[in-house]
C-alpha positions in Angstrom: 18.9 7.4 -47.7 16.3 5.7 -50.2 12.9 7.3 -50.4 10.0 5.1 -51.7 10.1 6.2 -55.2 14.0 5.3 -55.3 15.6 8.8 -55.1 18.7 9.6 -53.2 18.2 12.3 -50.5 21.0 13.1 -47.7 20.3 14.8 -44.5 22.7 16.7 -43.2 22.9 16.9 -39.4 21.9 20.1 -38.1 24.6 21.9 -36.3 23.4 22.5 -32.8 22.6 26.2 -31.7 24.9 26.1 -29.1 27.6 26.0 -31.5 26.2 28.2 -34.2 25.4 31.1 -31.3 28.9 33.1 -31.7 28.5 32.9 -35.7 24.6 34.2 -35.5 23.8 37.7 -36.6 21.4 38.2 -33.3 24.2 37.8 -31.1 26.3 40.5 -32.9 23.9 42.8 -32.8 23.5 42.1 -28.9 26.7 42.6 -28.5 27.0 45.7 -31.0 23.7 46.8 -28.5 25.6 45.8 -25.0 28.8 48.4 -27.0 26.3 51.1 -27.8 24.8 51.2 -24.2 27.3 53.1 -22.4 27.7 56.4 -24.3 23.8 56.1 -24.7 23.5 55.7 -20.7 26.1 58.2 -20.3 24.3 61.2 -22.5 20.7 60.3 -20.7 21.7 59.7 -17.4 23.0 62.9 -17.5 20.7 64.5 -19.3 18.2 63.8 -16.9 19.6 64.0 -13.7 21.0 67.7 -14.9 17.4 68.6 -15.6 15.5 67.1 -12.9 17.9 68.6 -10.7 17.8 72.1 -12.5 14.1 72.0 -12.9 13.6 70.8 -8.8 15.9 73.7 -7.5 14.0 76.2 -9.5 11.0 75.1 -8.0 10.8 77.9 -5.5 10.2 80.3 -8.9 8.5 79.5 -11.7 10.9 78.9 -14.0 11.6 75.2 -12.7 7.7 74.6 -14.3 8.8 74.9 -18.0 12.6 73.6 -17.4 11.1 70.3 -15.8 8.7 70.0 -18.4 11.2 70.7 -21.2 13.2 68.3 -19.2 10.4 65.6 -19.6 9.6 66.3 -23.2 13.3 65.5 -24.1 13.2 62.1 -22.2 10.7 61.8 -24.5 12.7 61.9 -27.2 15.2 60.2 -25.7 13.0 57.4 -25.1 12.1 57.4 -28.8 16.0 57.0 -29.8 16.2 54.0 -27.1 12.7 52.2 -28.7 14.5 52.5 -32.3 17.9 51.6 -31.5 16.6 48.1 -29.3 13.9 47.7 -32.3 16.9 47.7 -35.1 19.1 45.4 -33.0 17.2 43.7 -30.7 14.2 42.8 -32.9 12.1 44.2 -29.8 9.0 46.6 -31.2 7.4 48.4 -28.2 4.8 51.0 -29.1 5.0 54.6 -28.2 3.3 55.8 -25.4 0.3 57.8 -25.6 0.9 61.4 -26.5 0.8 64.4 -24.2 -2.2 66.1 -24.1 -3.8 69.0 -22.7 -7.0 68.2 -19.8 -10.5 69.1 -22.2 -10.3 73.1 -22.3 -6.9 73.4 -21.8 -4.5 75.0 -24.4 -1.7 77.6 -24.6 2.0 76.3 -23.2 1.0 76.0 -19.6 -2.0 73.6 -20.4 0.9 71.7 -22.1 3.4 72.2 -19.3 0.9 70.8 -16.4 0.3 67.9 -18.6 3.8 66.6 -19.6 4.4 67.2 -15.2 1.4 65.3 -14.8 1.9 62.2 -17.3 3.1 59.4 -15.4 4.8 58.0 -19.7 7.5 60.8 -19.0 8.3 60.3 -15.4 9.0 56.9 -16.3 11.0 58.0 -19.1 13.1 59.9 -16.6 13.2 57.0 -14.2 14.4 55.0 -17.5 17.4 57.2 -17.7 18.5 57.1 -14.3 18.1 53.4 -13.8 19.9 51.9 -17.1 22.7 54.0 -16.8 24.3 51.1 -13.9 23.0 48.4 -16.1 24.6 49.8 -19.0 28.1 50.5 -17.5 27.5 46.3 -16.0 26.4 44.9 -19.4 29.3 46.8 -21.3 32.2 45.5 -19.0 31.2 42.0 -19.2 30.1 41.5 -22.4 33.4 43.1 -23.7 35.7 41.3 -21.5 33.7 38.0 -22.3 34.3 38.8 -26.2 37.7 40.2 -25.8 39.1 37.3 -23.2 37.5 34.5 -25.2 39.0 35.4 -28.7 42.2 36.5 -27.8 42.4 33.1 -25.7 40.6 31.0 -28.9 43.4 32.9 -31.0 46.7 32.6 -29.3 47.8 29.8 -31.3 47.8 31.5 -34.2 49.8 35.1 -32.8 52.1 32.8 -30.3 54.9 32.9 -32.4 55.2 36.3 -33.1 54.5 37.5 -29.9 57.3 35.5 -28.7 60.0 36.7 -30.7 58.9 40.0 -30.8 59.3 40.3 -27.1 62.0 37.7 -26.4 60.2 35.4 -24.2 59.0 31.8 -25.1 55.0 33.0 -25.1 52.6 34.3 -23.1 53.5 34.9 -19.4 51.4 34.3 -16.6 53.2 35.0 -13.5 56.5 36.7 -13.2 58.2 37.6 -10.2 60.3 40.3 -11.9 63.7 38.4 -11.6 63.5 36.3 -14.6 61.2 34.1 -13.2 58.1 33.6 -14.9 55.5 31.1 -16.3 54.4 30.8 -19.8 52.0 29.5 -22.0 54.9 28.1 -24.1 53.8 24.3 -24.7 51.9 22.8 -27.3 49.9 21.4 -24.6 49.2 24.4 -23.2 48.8 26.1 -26.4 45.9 23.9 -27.2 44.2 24.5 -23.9 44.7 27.8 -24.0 42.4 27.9 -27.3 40.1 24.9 -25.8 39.4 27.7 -23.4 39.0 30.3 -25.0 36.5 28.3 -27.3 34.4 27.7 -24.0 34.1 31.1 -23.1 33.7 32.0 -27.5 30.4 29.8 -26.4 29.1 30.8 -23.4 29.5 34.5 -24.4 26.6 34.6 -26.7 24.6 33.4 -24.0 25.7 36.0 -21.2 25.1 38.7 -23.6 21.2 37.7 -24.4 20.7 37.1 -20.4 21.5 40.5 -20.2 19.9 42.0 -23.1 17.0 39.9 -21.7 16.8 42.8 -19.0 17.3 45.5 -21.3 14.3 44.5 -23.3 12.2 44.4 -19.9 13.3 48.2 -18.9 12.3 49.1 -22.9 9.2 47.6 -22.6 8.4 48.3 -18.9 9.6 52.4 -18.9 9.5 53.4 -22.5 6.1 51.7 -23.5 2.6 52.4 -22.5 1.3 51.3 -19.3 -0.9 48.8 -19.0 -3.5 50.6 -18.4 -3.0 53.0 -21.5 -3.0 49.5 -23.7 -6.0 48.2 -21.7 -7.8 51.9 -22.8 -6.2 51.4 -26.9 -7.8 47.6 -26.9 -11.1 48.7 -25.6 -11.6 51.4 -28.0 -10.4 49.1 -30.8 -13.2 46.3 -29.5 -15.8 49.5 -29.4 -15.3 50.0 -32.6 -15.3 46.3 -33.8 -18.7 45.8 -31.4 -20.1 49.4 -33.1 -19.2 47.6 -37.0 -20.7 44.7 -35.9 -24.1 46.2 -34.8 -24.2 47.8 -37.9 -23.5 45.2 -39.9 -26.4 43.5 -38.4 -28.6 45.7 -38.6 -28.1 46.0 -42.0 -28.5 42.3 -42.5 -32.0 42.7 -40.7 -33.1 45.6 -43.1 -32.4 43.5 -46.4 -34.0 40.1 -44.6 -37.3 41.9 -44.3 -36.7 44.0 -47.4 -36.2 41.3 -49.8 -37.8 38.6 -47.5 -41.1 39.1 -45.5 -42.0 42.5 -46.8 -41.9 42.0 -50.4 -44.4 38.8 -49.9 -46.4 40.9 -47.8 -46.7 43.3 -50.7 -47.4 40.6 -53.3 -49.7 39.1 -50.8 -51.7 42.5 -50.8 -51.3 42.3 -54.4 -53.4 39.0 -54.4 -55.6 39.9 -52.4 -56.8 43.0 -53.9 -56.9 40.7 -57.4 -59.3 38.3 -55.8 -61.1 40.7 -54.5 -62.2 42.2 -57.8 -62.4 38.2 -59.1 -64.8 37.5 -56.5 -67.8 38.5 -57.9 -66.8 37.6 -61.5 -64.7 34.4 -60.9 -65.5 32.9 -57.9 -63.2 29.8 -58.1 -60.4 32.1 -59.7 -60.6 34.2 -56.5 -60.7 31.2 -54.2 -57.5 29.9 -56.0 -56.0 33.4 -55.5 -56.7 33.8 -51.8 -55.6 30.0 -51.5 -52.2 30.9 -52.9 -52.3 34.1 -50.6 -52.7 31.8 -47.9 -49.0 30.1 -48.6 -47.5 33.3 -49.0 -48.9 34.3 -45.4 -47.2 31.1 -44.1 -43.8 31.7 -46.1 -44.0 34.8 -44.8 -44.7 34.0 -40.9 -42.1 31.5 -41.6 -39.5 34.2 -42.6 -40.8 36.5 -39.7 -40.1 33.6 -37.3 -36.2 33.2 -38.3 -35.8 36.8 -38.2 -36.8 36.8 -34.9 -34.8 34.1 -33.8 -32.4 35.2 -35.7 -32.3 38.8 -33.6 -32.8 36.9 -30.1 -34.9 33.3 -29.7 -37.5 33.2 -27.5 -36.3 29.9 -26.0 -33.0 31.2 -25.0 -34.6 34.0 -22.8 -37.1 32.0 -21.5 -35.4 28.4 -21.2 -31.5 29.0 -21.4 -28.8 28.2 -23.6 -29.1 24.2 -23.1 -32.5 24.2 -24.7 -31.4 26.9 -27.0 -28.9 24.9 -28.9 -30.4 21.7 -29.1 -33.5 23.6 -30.7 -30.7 24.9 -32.8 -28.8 21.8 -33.4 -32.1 20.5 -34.9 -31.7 22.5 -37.7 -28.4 21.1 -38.8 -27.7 19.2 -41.7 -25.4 16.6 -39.6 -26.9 15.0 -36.1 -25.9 16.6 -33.4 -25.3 15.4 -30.0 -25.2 19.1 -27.6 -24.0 18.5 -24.1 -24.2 21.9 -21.9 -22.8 21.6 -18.0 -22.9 24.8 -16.1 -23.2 25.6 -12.7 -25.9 28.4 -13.6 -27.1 30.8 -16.4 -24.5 33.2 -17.2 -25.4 36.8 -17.8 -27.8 37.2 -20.8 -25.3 39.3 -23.1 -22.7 36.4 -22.9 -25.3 33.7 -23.2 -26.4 35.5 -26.1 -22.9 35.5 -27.5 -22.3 31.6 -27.0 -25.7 31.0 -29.0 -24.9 32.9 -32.3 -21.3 31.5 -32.4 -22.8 27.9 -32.0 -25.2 28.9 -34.8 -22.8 30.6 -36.5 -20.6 27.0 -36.6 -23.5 25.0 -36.9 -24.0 26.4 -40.6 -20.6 26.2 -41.6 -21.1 22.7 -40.8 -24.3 22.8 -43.0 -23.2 24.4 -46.0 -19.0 23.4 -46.2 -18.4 20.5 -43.7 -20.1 16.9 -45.5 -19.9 16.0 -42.0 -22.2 13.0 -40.7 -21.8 13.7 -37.3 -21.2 16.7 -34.9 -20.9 17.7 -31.5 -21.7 20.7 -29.3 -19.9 20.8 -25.4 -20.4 24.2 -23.5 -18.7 23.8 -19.6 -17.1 26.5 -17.4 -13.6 26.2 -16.5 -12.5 28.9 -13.5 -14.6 31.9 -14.4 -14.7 30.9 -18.3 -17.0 29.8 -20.6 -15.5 27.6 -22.8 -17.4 26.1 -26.1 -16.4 23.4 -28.5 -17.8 22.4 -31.8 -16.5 19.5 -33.5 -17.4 17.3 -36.7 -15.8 14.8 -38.8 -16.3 16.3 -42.1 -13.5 17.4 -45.0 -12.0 19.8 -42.5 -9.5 22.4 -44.0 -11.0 25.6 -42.8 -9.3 28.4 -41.4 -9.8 31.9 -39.8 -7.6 33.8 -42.8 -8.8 37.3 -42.8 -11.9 37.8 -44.5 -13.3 34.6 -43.8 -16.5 34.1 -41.2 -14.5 32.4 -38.6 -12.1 35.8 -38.8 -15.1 37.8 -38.2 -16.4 35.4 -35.3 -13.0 35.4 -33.5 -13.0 39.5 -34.0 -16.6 39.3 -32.3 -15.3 37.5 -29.6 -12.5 39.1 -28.9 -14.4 42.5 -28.8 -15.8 40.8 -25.3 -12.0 39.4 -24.5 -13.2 35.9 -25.9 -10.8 33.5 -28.0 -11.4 31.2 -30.9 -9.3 28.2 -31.9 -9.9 26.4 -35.3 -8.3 23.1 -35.6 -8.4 21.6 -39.3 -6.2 19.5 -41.1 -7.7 18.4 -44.1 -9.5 15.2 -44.3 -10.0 14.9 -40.6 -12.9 17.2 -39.5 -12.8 20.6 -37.8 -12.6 21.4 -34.1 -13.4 24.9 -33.0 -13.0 25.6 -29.7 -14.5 29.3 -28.0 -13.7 31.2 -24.8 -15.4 33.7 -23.2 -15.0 35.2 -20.1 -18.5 34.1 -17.2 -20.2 36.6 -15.6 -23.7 36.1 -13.4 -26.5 37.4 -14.2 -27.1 39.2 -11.1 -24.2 41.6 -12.0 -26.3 42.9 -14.2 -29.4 44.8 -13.7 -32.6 43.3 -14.8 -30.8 39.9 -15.5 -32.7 36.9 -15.0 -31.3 34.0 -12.6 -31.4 30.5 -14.7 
């Protein structure tokens, strides 16, 4: 094929997967997986049953308190072997559950006892042991007899002849009724379809073997992992702490804005003023000029107060709601704007909040990086979402890479399980689109109704 500056290139077909399955590594190492689950299934299986059993009967004293709980702890373990093994050869990473730990007070081995009996991680690491150990014993027999038939089949042309003249008879024998009677796979017809054969089932073997691995990584990740709510608890805490940096980070930015901004013209407009006050008897139009030039810096400064303030919360969205709010914003843009806001109602104050700084946020991006001529602003709700979109037709090319704004903005909204979506290519604008979940106002006390 001739490319348009007259080089040669040749594309080589791509060999379908279907065909490339029984040569891939994955599907060895399902197999080698599907091999290594029955002695695996055998130890825990009865591991746990001999413990649960041991610790249950016991019971009535109270030994069966620390031999269940040893018996839990070593599921445990056993579940730790069972994450590593499908993580090496199944490419599936499932976390560890949240540790054991004492109730607040608790210590000594009973605290730790009554918590391993009370965590529902290591029942379900028990449950995990007894359950596979039927799967395993399933997944092993067909996945070997698969293998096993499908070779030997794919192969027999190439033992045929010494198998027949090591045993006498003209090949393989499928029937005989033990008085010389028999059929064999003898012909070269036969021959060939008993390879064509075993191909098929050299094909379809890869395949059986993921379905089944397919449920393995569902008991892994189901029984061995943390519960949902244990991952629910790990995101929130990581979102408080993102929310916590954030506030911070803010407030820092507030503390150098009137720092370096408003308060240091306050103090050079105190400066001035004191100067024309001891000019005013002297120099009279020298202290005019003075208090004339202390008169600007009162307006820079009122003027710096005012985009602090909005800056912390406008006025206009409290009072007026977040369409008003962002075409007041939009004003400010270097591009026109057109903003088009459609919702049912106002949603609550925190999340309308939210929505304005991350269309002020992308608004100045568009200001400073975009050389866009025009942009647009849509905010809708779509079944209990907000959902906001701003679009221009500038140089595009941004991206959320970490450490850029738009990372920080989409770790802002996710802290409030919000999404953001940056489409880019270069030379063709930028399209960010932003989700965040709708509640009312009236869920939350004091909220105002829009």
């Amino acid at each position: 094929m001739a490319t348009a500056h007259g080089q040669e290139t040749t594309a080589a077909p791509r060999v379908p997967v279907t065909l490339r399955a029984p040569l891939m590594g994955r599907s060895w190492r399902e197999f080698l997986y599907l091999l290594l689950n029955l002695p695996f299934a055998v130890v825990t299986f009865v591991y746990a049953i001999t413990m649960v059993s041991v610790g249950a009967g016991l019971l009535i004293t109270f030994l069966g308190v620390p031999v269940l709980a040893a018996g839990l702890a070593g599921a445990r373990g056993l579940g730790a072997v069972e994450r590593a093994r499908a993580r090496g050869l199944l490419g599936l990473v499932v976390p560890a559950p949240e540790p054991v730990r004492p109730r607040k007070g608790g210590s000594g081995p009973l605290a730790y006892m009554t918590a391993h009996l009370a965590s529902g991680a290591s029942w379900r690491h028990v449950l995990y042991c007894v359950l596979h150990f039927p799967w395993a014993v399933f997944g092993f027999c067909v996945s070997l007899t698969l293998w096993t038939t499908g070779l030997l089949l794919l192969l027999y042309p190439l033992y045929h002849w010494p198998v027949s003249h090591l045993t006498g008879q003209p090949g393989a024998q499928l029937y005989g009724d033990g008085e010389g009677h028999g059929i064999y796979v003898d012909t070269p017809f036969e021959i060939g379809a008993t390879a064509g054969l075993g191909l098929l089932v050299v094909l379809v073997a890869p395949w059986v073997v993921r379905g089944i691995t397919q449920v393995d990584r569902l008991m892994v990740a189901g029984l061995l992992g943390p519960s949902r709510l244990d991952a629910r608890v790990s995101e929130l805490e990581s979102d408080r702490g993102t929310v916590v940096d954030t506030a911070a980070a803010d407030l820092r930015r507030i503390e150098r804005d009137l720092h370096d901004g408003a308060q240091a013209r306050l103090v050079a407009l105190a400066m001035d003023l004191g100067l024309a006050k001891e000019k005013l008897l002297e120099d009279p139009e020298a202290a005019a000029r003075m208090v004339d030039e202390a008169h600007g810096e009162v307006k820079l400064a009122l003027r710096e107060l005012r985009d602090l303030a909005r800056g912390i919360h406008p006025a206009i969205l409290t009072d007026r709601g977040l369409g008003p709010a962002l075409s007041a914003l939009s004003a400010r843009c270097a591009a026109p704007v057109t903003v088009t806001v459609e919702l049912p109602r106002r949603p609550a104050a925190a999340l309308e909040g939210i929505a304005y700084f991350t269309v002020s946020e992308l608004l100045q991006n568009i200001s400073k990086h975009a050389r866009a001529t025009r942009a647009t602003v849509d905010v809708w709700r779509v079944e209990g979402r907000i959902m906001l979109q701003v679009a221009d037709d500038g140089r595009g090319g941004a991206t959320a890479a970490p450490g850029s704004g738009l990372a920080g903005l989409a770790e802002r909204l996710d802290a409030v399980d919000g999404v953001l979506v940056v489409d880019s290519p270069e030379g063709r604008g930028t399209t960010v689109t932003a989700e965040l979940p709708w509640r009312d106002q009236e869920a939350f006390p004091g909220g105002r109704t829009g």
